[in-house]
C-alpha positions as CSV (number, residue, x, y, z in Angstrom):
1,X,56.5,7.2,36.4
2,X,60.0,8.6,37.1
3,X,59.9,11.4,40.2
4,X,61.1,15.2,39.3
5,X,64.5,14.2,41.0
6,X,65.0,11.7,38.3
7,X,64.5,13.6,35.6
8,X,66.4,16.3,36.7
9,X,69.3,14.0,37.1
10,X,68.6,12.7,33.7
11,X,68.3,16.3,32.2
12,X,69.6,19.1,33.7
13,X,67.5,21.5,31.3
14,X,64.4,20.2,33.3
15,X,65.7,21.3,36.4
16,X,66.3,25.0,34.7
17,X,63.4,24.9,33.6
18,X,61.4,24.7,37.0
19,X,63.4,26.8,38.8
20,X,62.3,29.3,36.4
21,X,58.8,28.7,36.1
22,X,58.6,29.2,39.8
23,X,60.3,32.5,40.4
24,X,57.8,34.1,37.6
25,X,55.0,32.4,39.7
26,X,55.6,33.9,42.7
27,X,56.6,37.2,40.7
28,X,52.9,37.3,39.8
29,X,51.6,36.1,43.1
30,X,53.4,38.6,44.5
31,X,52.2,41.2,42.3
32,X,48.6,40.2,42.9
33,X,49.0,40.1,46.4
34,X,50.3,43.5,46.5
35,X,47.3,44.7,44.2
36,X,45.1,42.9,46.5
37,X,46.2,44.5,49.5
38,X,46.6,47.9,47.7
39,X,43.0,48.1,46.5
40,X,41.6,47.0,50.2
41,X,43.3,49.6,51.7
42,X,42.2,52.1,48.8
43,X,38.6,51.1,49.6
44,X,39.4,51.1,53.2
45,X,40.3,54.5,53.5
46,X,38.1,55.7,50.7
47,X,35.4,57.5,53.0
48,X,37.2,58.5,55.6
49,X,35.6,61.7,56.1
50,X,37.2,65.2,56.3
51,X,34.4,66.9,57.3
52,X,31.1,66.7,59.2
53,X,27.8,68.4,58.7
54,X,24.2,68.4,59.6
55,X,21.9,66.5,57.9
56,X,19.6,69.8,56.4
57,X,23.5,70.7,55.1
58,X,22.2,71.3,51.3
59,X,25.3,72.0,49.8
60,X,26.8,69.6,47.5
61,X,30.3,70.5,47.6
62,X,30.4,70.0,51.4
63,X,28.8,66.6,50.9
64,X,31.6,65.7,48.3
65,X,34.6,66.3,50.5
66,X,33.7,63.2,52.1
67,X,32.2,61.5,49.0
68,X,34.9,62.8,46.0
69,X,33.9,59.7,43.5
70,X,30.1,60.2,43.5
71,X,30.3,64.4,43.9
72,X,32.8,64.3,40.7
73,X,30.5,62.3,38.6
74,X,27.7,64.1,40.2
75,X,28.9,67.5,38.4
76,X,29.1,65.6,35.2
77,X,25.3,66.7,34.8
78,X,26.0,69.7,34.2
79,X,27.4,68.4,30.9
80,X,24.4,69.0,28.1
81,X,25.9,68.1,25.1
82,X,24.2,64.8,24.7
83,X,21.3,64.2,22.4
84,X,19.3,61.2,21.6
85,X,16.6,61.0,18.5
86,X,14.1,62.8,21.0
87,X,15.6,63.8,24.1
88,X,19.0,63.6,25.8
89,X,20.7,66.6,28.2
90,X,20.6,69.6,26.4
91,X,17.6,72.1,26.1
92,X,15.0,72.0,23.6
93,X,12.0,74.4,23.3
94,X,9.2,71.4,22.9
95,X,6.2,73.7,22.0
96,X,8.7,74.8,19.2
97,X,8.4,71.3,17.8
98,X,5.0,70.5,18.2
99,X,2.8,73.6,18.6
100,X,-0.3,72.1,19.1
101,X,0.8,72.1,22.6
102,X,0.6,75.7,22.5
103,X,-3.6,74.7,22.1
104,X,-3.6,72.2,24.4
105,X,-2.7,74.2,26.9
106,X,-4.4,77.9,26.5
107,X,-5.2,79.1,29.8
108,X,-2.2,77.5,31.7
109,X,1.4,78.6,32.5
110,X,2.4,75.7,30.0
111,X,1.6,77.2,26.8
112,X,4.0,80.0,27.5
113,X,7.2,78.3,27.8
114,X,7.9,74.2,27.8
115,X,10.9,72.9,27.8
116,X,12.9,69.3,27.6
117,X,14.6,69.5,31.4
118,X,18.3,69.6,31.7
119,X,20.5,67.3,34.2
120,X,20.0,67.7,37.6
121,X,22.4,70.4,37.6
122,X,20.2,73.1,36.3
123,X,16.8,72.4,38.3
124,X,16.8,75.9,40.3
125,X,18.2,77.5,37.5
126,X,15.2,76.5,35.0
127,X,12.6,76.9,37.3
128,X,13.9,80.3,38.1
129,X,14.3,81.4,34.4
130,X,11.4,79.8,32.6
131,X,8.1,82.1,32.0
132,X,6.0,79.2,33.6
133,X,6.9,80.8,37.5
134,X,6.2,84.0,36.4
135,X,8.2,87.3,37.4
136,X,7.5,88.7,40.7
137,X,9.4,92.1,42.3
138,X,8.7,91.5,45.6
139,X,8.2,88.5,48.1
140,X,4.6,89.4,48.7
141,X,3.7,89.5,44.7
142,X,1.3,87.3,43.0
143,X,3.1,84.2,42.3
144,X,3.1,79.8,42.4
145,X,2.3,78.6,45.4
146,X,6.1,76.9,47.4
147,X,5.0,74.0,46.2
148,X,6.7,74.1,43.2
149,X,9.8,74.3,44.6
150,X,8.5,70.5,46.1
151,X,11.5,69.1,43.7
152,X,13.9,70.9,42.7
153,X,16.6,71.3,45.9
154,X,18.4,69.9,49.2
155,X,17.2,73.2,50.9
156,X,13.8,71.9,50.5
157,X,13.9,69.4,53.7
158,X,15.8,71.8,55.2
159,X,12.8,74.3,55.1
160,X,10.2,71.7,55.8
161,X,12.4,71.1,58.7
162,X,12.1,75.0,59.8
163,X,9.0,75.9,58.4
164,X,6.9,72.5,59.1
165,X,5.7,70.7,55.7
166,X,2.0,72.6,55.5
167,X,4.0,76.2,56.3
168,X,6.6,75.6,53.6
169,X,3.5,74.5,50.6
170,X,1.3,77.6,51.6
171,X,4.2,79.8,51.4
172,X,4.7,81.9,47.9
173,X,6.9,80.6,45.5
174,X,8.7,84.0,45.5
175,X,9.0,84.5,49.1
176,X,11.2,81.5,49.5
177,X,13.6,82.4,46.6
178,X,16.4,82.8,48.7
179,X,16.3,79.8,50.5
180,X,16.3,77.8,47.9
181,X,19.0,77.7,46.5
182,X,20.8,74.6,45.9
183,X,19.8,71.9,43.0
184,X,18.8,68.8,43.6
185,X,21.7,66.7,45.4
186,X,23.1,64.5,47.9
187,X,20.4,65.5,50.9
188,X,17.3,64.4,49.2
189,X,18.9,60.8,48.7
190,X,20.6,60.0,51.3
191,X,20.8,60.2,55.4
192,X,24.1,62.2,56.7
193,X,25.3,59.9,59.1
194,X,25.1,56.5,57.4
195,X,24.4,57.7,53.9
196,X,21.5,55.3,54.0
197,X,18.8,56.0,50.7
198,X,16.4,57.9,52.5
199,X,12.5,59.4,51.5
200,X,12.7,63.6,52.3
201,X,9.9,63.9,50.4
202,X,6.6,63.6,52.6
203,X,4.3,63.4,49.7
204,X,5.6,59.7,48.7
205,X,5.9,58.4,52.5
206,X,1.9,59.3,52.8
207,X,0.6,58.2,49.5
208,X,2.2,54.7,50.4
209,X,0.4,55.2,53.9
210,X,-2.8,55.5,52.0
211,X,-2.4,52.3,50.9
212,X,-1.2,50.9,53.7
213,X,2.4,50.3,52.9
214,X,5.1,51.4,55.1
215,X,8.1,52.2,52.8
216,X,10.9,51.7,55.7
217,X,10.4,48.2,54.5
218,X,11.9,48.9,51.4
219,X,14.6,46.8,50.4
220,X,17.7,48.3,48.9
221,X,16.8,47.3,45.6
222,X,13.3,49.2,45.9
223,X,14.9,52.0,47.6
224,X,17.3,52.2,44.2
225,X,13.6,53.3,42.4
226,X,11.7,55.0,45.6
227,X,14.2,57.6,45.6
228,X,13.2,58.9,42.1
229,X,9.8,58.2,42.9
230,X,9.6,61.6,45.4
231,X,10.0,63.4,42.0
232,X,9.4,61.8,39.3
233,X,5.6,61.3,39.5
234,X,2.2,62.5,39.0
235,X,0.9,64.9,41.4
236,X,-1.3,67.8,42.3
237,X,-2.0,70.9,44.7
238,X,-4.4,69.9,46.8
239,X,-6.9,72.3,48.6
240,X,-5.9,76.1,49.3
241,X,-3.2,74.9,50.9
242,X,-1.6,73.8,47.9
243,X,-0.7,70.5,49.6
244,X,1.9,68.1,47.3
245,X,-0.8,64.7,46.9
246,X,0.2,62.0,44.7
247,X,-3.2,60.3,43.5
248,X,-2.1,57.2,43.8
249,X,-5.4,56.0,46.3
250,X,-6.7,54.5,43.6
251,X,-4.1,52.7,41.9
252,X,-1.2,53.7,39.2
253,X,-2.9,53.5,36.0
254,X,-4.0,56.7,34.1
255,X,-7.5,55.8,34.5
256,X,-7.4,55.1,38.1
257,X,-6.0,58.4,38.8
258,X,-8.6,59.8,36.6
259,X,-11.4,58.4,38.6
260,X,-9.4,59.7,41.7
261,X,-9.5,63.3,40.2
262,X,-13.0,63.1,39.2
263,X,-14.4,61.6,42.5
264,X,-13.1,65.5,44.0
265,X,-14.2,67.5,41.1
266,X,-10.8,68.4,40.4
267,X,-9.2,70.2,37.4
268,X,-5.6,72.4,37.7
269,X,-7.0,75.0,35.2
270,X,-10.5,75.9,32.7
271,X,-9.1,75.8,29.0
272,X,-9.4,79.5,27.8
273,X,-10.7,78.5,24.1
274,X,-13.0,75.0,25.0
275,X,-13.7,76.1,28.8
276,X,-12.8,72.3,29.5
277,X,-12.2,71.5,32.9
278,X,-8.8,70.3,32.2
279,X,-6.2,68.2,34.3
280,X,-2.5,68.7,34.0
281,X,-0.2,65.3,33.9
282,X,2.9,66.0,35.6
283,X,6.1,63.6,34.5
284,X,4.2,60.1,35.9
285,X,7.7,58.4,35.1
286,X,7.3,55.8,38.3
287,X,3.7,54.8,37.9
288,X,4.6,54.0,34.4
289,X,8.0,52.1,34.8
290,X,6.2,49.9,37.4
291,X,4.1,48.8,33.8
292,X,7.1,48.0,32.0
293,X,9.4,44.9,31.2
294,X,11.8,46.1,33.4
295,X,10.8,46.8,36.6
296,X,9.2,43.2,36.4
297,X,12.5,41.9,36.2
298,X,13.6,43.6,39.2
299,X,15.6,46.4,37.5
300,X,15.6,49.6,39.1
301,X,16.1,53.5,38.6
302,X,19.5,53.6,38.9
303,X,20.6,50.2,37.4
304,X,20.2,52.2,34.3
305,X,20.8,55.7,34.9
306,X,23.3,55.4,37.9
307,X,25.1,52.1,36.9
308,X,27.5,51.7,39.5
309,X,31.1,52.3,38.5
310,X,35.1,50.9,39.4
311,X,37.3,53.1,40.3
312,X,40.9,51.4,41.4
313,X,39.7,48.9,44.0
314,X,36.4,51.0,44.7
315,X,33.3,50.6,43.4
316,X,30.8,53.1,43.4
317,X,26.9,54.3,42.3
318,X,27.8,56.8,39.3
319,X,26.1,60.1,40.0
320,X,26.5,61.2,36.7
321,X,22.5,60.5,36.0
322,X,21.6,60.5,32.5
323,X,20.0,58.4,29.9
324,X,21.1,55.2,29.3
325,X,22.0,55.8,26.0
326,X,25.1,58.0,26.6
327,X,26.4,54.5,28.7
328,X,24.8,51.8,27.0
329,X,28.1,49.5,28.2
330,X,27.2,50.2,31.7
331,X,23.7,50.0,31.6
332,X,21.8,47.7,28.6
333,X,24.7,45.9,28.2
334,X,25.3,44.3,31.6
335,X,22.0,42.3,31.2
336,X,21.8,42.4,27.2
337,X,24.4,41.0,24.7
338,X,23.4,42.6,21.1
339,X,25.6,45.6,19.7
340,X,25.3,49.0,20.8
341,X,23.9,50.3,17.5
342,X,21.4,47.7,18.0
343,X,20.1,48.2,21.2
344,X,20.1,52.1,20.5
345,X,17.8,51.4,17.1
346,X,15.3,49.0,19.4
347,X,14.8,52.0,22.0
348,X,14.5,54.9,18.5
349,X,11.8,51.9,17.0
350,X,9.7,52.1,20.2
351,X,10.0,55.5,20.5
352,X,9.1,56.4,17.1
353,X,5.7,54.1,16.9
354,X,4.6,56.0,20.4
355,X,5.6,59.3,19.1
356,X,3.7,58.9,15.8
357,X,0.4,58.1,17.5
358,X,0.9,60.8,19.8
359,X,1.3,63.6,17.0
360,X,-1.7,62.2,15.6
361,X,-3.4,62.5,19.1
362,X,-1.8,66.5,19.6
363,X,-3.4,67.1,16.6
364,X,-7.1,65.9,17.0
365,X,-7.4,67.6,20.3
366,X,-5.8,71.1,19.0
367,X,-9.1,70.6,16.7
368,X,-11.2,69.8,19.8
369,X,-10.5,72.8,21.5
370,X,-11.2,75.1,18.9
371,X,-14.3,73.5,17.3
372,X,-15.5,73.8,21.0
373,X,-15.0,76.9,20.8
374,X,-16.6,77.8,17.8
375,X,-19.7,76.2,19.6
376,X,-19.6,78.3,21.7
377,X,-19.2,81.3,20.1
378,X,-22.4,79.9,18.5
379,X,-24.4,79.7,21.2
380,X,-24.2,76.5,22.4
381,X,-25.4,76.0,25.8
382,X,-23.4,73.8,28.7
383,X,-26.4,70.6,28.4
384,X,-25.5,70.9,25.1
385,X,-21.5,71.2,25.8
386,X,-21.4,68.4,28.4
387,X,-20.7,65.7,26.7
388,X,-18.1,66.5,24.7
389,X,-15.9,68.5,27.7
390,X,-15.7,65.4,29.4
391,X,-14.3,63.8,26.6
392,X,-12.1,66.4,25.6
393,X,-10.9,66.6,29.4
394,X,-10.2,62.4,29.5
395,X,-8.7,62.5,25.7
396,X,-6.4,65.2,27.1
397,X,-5.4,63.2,30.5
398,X,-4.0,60.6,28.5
399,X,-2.1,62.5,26.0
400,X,0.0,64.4,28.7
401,X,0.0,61.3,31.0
402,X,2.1,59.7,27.9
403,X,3.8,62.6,26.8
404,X,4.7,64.4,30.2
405,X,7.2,61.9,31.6
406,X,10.9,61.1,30.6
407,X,11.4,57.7,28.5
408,X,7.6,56.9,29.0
409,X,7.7,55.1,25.4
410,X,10.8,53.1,26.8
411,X,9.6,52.5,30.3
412,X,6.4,50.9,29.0
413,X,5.7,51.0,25.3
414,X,2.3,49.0,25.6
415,X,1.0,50.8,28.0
416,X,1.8,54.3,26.8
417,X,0.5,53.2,23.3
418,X,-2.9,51.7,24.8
419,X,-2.9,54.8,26.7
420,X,-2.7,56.6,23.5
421,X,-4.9,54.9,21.2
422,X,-7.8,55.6,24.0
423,X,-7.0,59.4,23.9
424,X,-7.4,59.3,20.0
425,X,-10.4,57.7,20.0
426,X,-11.9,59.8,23.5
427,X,-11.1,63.3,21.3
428,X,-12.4,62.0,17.9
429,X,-15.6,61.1,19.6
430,X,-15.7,64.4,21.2
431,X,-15.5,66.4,17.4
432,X,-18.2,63.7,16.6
433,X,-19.6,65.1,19.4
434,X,-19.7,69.0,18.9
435,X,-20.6,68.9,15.1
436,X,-23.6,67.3,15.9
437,X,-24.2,70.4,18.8
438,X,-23.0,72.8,15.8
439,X,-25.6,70.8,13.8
440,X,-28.2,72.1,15.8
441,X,-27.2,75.2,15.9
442,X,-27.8,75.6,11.9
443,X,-24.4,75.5,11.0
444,X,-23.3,72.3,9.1
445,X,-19.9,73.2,7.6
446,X,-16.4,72.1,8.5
447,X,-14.9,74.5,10.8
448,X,-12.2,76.7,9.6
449,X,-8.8,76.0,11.3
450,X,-6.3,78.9,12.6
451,X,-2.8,78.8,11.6
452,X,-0.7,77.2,14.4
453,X,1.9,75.9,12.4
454,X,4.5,77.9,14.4
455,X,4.6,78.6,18.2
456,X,4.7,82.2,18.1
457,X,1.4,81.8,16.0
458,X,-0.3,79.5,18.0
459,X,0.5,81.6,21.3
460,X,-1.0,84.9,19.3
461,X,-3.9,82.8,18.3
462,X,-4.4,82.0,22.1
463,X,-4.3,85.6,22.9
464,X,-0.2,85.4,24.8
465,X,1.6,88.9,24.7
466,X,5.1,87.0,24.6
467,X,7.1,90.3,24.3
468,X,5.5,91.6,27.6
469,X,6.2,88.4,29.1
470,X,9.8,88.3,28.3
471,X,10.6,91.7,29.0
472,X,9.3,91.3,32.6
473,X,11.0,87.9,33.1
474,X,14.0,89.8,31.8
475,X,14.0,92.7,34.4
476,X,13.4,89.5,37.1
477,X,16.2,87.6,36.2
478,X,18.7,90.6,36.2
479,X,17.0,92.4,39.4
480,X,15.8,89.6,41.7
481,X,18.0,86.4,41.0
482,X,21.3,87.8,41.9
483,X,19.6,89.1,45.1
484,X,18.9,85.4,45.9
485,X,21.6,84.3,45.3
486,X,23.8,86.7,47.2
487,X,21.2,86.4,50.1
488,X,21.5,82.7,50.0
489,X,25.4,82.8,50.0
490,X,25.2,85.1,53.0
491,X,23.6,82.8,54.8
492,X,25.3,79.3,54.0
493,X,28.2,81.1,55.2
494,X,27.0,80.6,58.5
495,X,26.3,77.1,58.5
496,X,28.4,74.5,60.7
497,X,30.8,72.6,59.1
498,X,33.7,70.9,60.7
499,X,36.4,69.9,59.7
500,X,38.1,66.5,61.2
């Protein structure tokens, strides 16, 4: 074989050639290199921080001068303009669409106003402005316990901080409107100095306690779902203190938190037309992604609904959290190769086999209620009753525990469905149940059904005054709200920030 001397010697052109072959290589080494070194800096210098702040700071914007990237896409939930075949970002009055629900839950806060939650963005401003917290004048009024403020803000460590955890739950929901203030943000996640995923949420530290798990062992990963798991969970009110439990002692399941509840006696409200003692599913999203295919492949939380994201040589958690859906080349498709359309219609076939059932199941125990009512009305006696309220009560439990959370027929589409099939069979053996009380009572036809084929009919039928419950929610948000919030921006602008 002739050397590369020789056959330059031979042909010139060769030698040409070479030469140029070589310049455009190191052109592009070059260029690469400078990239390289370009993007380390960039990600060098990325969080070098302008400003410093406490760790109760609950203000997102002063957490996003050090943190631009994740505070940018952060804001982005503020966007509602996405919509999936059942849920999506945007508002949607739910006992519009099915009001049965409106039955289902006479006698509770629920049957006034339910609706699909916004982003992140909005959670004070819902919780403020839906009929559900009521519309107290004064700090002192009757109102929801502080409890229910448990998930909604940054400001809520920070007055567990000042006020102690048990202080902060006994206090009124109204008499903490001003200090909450802030929606839910960078605080609740994260620690202030190393920006560490962190639980500010007591309730989830001492149900794993109960159980003997310490969750400073969590690895990153776990920490990725644990996070969402301060909020997105079942829970209850326990005692007069109105302390935030999750009834997890027993295990995750629907029916082991059942037997939980029912080994206190517990119920959250007595159903005004079938005097059930009734119990009121939260959003058990956690308990019922740890039952699905994907959290037994290791996925967590925010592989799907904060896929991290490139920016220049940075690469980031987006805050932008939101369903799947509205990313699916981000989230599904990192792990799954079939079209977009495709994976969309295998989430809409899930959903739609789940939501079917569950209609059916709304419907059965709307007719549960008010046959037990018409027992009553008849005389019926509670030996008589017993039987069939503690069927209506678990048929119930299982509807909410599948319809309350976000995704539940994604997370887990088994479960929810077995979870399902049990409450349809738990409230038609209840009807079973009360015809045969009305049977002894002499009366031996079909009950005559009410029309609820419209929300503002099913909340008259319940006995709701909806125009005298808007009109006082109305003078509340236009008299006390602004007063929050101009107490609240009195008093951040006091707090200690420095700037470096």
């Amino acid at each position: 074989m002739k050397s590369i001397r020789e056959l330059v010697k031979q042909n010139p052109f060769i030698g040409w050639v070479v030469f140029f072959v070589t310049i455009v290589i190191v052109f592009l080494l070059g260029l690469l290199a400078s990239s390289i070194i370009e993007r380390r800096a960039e990600a060098e210098f990325v969080y070098t921080p302008q400003v410093e702040y406490e760790q109760w700071e609950p203000r997102n914007e002063i957490w996003g001068k050090n943190f631009p990237r994740e505070y940018n896409t952060y804001m982005q939930t503020s966007d509602t303009t996405f919509r999936s075949k059942y849920n999506g970002a945007h508002k949607i009055d739910m006992l519009a669409l099915a009001p049965e629900m409106v039955v289902l839950w006479a006698g509770y806060p629920f049957s006034m106003e339910y609706n699909q939650a916004r982003g992140h963005y909005y959670a004070v401003t819902d919780v403020q402005n839906i009929l559900r917290t009521g519309s107290p004048m004064k700090p002192d009024d009757p109102s929801m316990p502080g409890t229910c403020w448990a998930c909604k803000s940054p400001d809520v460590p920070r007055m567990m901080n000042s006020m102690g955890i048990e202080g902060f739950y006994k206090a009124k929901w109204s008499a903490l409107g001003s200090e909450i203030a802030n929606p839910i943000g960078c605080a609740d996640c994260h620690d202030a100095k190393t920006m560490n995923l962190q639980i500010s949420r007591p309730a989830l530290v001492e149900a794993f306690q109960r159980q003997g798990i310490d969750v400073k062992k969590a690895t990153h990963q776990e920490m990725r779902s644990l996070v969402c798991a301060q909020c997105h969970v079942e829970y209850y009110f326990k005692g007069d203190g109105k302390y935030l439990t999750f009834p997890w002692d027993k295990g995750f399941t629907a029916e082991n938190m059942e037997e939980y509840y029912d080994s206190y006696n517990f119920s959250d409200w007595k159903h005004s037309l079938s005097r059930t003692p009734m119990i009121k599913a939260q959003h058990p999203d956690y308990e019922l992604f740890r039952m699905g295919v994907h959290y037994d492949r290791g996925v967590a939380c925010a592989d799907c609904h904060m896929p991290y994201k490139s920016e220049g040589g940075v690469k980031f958690t987006d805050h932008h959290i939101q369903s799947p859906l509205n990313n699916v080349a981000n989230t599904c498709q990192v792990c799954h190769r079939e079209e977009t359309q495709k994976l969309i219609a295998n989430v809409f076939q899930r959903q739609d086999k789940v939501f079917e059932n569950r209609r059916q199941l709304e419907s059965i125990l709307a007719k549960a209620h008010i046959e037990a009512k018409f027992a009553w009305d008849k005389g019926a006696t509670e030996k008589q009753m017993e039987s069939s309220l503690k069927l209506i009560r678990a048929a119930q439990w299982r509807w909410d525990f599948s319809a309350a959370g976000h995704g539940s027929s994604f997370h887990a589409p088994l479960e929810v469905s077995r979870i399902i099939g049990a409450g349809i069979q738990k409230s038609s053996e209840a009807r079973l149940e009360i015809a045969r009380v009305l049977a002894k009572l002499g009366f031996n036809d079909e009950v005559s059904m009410p029309d609820i084929s419209t929300k503002d009919k099913a909340q008259k039928y319940i006995g709701l005054d909806m125009d005298k419950l808007y009109k006082e929610k109305k003078e509340f948000i236009k008299e006390i709200i602004p007063k929050w919030k101009s107490e609240a921006k009195e008093r951040e602008a006091k707090y200690d920030v420095k700037n470096y």
